[in-house]
N, C-alpha and C positions, 0 to 999 in steps of 0.2 A: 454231863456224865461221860468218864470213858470209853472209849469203844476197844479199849485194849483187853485181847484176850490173851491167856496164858500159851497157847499154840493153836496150829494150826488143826490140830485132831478138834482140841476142846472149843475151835472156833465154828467147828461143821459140826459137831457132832448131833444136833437135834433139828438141820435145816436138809438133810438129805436123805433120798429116799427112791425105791424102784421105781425108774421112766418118768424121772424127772428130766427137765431139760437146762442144759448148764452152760452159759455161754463161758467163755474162756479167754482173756485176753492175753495179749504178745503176739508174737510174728516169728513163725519157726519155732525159733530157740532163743529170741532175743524175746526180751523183756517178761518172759512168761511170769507166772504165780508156781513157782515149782514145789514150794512145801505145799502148799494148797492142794496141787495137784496127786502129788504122793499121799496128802494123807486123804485124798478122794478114792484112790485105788486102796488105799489101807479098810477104807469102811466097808468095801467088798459092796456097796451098791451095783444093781446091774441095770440094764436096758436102757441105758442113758442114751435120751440123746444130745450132742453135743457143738453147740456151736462156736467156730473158732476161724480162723482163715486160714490154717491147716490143721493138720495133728502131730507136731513135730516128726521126730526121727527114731526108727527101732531102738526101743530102750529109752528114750528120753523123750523129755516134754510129755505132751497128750500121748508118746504113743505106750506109755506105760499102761492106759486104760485099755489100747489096744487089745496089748499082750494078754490082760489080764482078765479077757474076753467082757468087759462092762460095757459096750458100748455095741447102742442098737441102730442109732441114723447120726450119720455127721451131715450139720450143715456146712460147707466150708466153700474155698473157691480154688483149694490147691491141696493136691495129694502127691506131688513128685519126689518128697524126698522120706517118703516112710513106706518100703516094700512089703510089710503086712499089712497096710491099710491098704494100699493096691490090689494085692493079691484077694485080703478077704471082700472087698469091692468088688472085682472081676470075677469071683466065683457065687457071689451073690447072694453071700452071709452077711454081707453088710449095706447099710441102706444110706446114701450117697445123696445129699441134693446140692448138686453145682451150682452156684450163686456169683457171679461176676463181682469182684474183690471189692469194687467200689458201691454197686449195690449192696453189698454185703454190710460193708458199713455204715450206710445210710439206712439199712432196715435197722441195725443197733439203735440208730443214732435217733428213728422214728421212733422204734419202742421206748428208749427213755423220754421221748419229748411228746409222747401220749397222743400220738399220728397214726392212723389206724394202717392206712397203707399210703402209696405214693405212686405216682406214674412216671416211669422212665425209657430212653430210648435203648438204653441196652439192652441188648439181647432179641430186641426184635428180630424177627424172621430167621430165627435159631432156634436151636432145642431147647432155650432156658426160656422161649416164650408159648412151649407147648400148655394148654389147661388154664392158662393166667386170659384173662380180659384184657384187652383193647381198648383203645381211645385215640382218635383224629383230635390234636390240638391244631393249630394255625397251617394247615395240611401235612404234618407230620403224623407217623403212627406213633403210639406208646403203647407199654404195657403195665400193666398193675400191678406192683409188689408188691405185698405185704411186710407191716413190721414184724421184728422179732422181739419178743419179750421173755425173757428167760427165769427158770422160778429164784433160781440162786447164778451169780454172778462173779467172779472170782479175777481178782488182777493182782499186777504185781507194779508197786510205785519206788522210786525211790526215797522219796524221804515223807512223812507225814507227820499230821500233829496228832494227839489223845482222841481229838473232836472227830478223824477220819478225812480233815482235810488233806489232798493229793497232789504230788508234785511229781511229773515222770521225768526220764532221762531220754536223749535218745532214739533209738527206735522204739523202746516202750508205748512212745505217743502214739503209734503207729494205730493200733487198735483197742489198749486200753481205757484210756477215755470214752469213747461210745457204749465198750462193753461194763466200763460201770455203770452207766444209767439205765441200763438194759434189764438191771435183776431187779428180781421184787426181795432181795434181799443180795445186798452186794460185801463180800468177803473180801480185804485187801491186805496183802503183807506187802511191806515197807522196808527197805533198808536201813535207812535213819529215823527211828519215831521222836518226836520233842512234843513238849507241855504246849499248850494252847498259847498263841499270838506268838510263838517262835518265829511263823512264817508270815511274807510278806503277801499279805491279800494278792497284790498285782501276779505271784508267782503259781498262785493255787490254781492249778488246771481243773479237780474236780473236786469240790464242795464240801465238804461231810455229809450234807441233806443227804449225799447218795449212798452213804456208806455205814452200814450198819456193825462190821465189827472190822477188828485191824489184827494182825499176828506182826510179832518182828520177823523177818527174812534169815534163814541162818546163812552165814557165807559160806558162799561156796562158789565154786568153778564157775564160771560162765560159760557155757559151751558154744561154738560154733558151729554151724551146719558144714560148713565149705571154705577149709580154709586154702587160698591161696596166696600163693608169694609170686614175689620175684626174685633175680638176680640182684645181689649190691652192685652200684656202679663201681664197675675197673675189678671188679672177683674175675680172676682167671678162670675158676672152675664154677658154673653156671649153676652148677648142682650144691655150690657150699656156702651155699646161703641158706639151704633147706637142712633142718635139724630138730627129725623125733622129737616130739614132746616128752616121749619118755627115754629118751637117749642122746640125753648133753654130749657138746662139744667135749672131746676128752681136753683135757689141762695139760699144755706142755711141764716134761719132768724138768 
């Protein structure tokens, strides 16, 4: 049977709800589920809390849920490039748990592979090992992480089939894969959807077992966090290589 829904509003629409918790995949601004996201802030749900490895940037990505005051604890393991999430952090309207990026992904990657917790050396004798348990393996310390399992799920793939099988690009891989096996119901929009056996077994990153509905991806922008340039080799002028995105090179008359 299909997993293809008509959009992204009518693919949430009866899967979300106050102080649920939503894992979120992509990285910044690359690879995220941005219709997904938008029509999350469109459903006006509140207290959410949200797991992701940041919350993008004022105005985009996750940080639309920011602005739009829905979100009650972010799990993440990076806040540097979204100054409302900062701010409301620092002032203590919003509830923060800092998770070491690569534990991070490993608590995903245990909640889809139904591991209850796990024992790791990071973070020991830091702040991210205050309240956690302890354990001496072969005279090492460790501490105990817990999985995360999240109620709904949300990525963004670039190409998939009807069935919900997933193929990333990219930095997409980065934390999409974990974070689909992480929900107890996983939401995926997809760039290219095709009819079943389109794709090559060897190519499918993640399953359809894990994936309960699909939206198409509308195009649009890809946005960057930080973009930088350089100089063209042998430009006399260092600085004309650099040119506004929204103010083209003018056209000689």
């Amino acid at each position: 049977m299909s997993k293809l829904k008509s959009g992204a509003a009518a693919a949430l629409q009866d899967v979300l709800w106050d102080g649920m918790t939503l894992a979120v995949g992509g990285f910044g601004l690359s690879g995220i589920p941005a219709d997904l996201i938008e029509a999350v802030r469109d459903s006006g749900v509140k207290d959410l809390t949200v797991v992701s490895n940041n919350m993008g940037v004022d105005g985009k990505g996750l940080g639309v849920l920011i602005e739009a005051g829905q979100v009650r604890k972010v799990i993440a393991s990076y806040v540097g490039e979204n100054k409302l999430f900062a701010e409301q952090y620092l002032a203590g309207n919003l509830e923060v748990e800092f998770t070491p990026q690569g534990t991070l992904a490993e608590r995903l990657r245990a909640g889809g592979a139904g591991i209850p917790a796990f024992y790791t050396k990071t973070g020991v004798g830091t702040l991210v090992a205050e309240g956690k348990p302890l354990a001496e393996f072969d005279g090492e310390t460790y501490l105990l992480e817990r999985a995360i399992r999240a109620d709904v799920a949300l990525v963004h793939a670039h190409t998939a089939d009807t069935d919900g099988n997933l193929i990333y690009r990219y930095t997409a891989q980065n934390f999409n894969p974990v974070v689909a096996t992480a929900g107890a119901v996983t939401v995926a929009e997809a760039e290219v959807i095709v009819e079943p056996g389109a794709l090559d077994p060897n190519h499918i990153i993640t399953p359809g077992v894990f994936v309960q509905r699909l939206v198409q991806a509308s195009a649009r922008v890809k946005d960057i966090e930080q973009r930088t340039v350089r100089p063209r080799s042998g430009a006399a002028d260092p600085t004309s290589a650099v040119v506004p995105a929204a103010a083209p090179a003018a056209v000689p008359a």
